[in-house]
C-alpha positions as CSV (number, residue, x, y, z in Angstrom):
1,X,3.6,-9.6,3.4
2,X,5.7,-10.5,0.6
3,X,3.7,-10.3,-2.8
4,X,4.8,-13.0,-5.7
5,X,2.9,-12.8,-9.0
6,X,3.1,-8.4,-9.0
7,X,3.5,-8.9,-13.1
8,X,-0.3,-10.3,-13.0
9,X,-1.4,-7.1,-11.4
10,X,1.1,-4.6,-13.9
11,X,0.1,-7.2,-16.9
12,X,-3.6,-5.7,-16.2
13,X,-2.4,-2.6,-15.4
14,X,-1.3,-2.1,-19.4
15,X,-4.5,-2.4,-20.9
16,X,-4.6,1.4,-19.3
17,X,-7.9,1.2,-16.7
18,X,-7.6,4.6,-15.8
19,X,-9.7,3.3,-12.1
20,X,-7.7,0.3,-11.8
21,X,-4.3,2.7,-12.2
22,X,-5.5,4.4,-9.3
23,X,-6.3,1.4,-6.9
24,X,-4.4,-1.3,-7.7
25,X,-1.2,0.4,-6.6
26,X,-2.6,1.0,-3.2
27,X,-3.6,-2.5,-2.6
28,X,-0.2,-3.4,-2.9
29,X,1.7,-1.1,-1.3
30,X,-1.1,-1.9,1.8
31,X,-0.9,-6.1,1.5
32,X,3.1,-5.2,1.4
33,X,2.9,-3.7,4.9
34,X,0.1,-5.9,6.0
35,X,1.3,-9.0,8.4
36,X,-1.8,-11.4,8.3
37,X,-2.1,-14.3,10.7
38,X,-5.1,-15.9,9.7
39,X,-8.5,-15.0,7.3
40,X,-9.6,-12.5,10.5
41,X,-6.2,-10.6,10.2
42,X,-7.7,-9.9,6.5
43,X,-11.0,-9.7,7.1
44,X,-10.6,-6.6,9.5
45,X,-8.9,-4.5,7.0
46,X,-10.8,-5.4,3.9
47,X,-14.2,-6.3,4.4
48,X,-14.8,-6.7,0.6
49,X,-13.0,-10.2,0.2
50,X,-14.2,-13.7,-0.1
51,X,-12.7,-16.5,1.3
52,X,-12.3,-19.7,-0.2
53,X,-10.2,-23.3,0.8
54,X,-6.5,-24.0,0.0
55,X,-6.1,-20.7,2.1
56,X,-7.5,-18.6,-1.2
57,X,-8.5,-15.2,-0.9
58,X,-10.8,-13.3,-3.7
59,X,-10.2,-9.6,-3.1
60,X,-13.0,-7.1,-4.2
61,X,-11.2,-4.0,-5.5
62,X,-13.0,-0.8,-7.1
63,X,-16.6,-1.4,-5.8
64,X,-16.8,-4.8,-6.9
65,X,-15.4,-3.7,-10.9
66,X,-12.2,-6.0,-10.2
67,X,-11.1,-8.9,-8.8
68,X,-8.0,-10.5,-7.2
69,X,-7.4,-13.9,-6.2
70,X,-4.2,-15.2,-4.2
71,X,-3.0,-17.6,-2.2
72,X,-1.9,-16.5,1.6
73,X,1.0,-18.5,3.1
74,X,0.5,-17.1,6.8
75,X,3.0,-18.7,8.1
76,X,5.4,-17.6,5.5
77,X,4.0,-14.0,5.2
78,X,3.8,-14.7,1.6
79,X,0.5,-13.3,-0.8
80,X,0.7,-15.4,-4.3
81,X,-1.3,-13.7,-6.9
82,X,-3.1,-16.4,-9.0
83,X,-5.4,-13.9,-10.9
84,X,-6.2,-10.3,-11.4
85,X,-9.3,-9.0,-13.6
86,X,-12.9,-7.3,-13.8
87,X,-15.4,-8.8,-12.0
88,X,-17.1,-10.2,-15.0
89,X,-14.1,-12.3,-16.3
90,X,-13.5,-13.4,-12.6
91,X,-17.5,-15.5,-13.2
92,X,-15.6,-17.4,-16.1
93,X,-12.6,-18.9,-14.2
94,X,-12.7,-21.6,-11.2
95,X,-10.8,-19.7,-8.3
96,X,-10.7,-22.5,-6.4
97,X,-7.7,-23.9,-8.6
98,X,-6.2,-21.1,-11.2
């Protein structure tokens, strides 16, 4: 998959979360070699996400602590990130349309 909107994910990555340092990186480098057909394709890899319409996905990183959300063009093989952040931030935005 090609990933747009990495400088959301390195943007949190500067407040200096020593956990999210450690995971986020992975979650890339595996959604970069990742070829998802449909929300199954996802689901069988990472059984933490949350799916949503407009082809949204809400990815549950760090035991629930943070939150992704992007848009999956399958067709495309394209993952747009729309938000990264802690879980508790993630309850004051609408996924559905950031």
């Amino acid at each position: 998959m090609e990933i747009r909107g990495r400088k959301k994910v390195l943007d949190f990555l500067s407040s200096g979360d020593a956990k999210a340092t450690k995971l986020f990186p992975g979650w890339l480098i595996d959604t970069e070699r990742a070829a998802w057909n449909s929300p199954l394709d996802i689901k069988n890899n990472n059984r933490t996400v949350d799916f949503l319409p407009g082809n949204r996905v809400v990815f549950n990183l760090g035991g629930n602590d943070y939150r992704i959300v992007a848009e999956i063009d399958y067709q495309r093989q394209v993952v747009l990130i729309r938000w990264v952040g802690y879980h508790k931030d993630y309850d004051r935005i609408n996924a559905r349309v950031i």
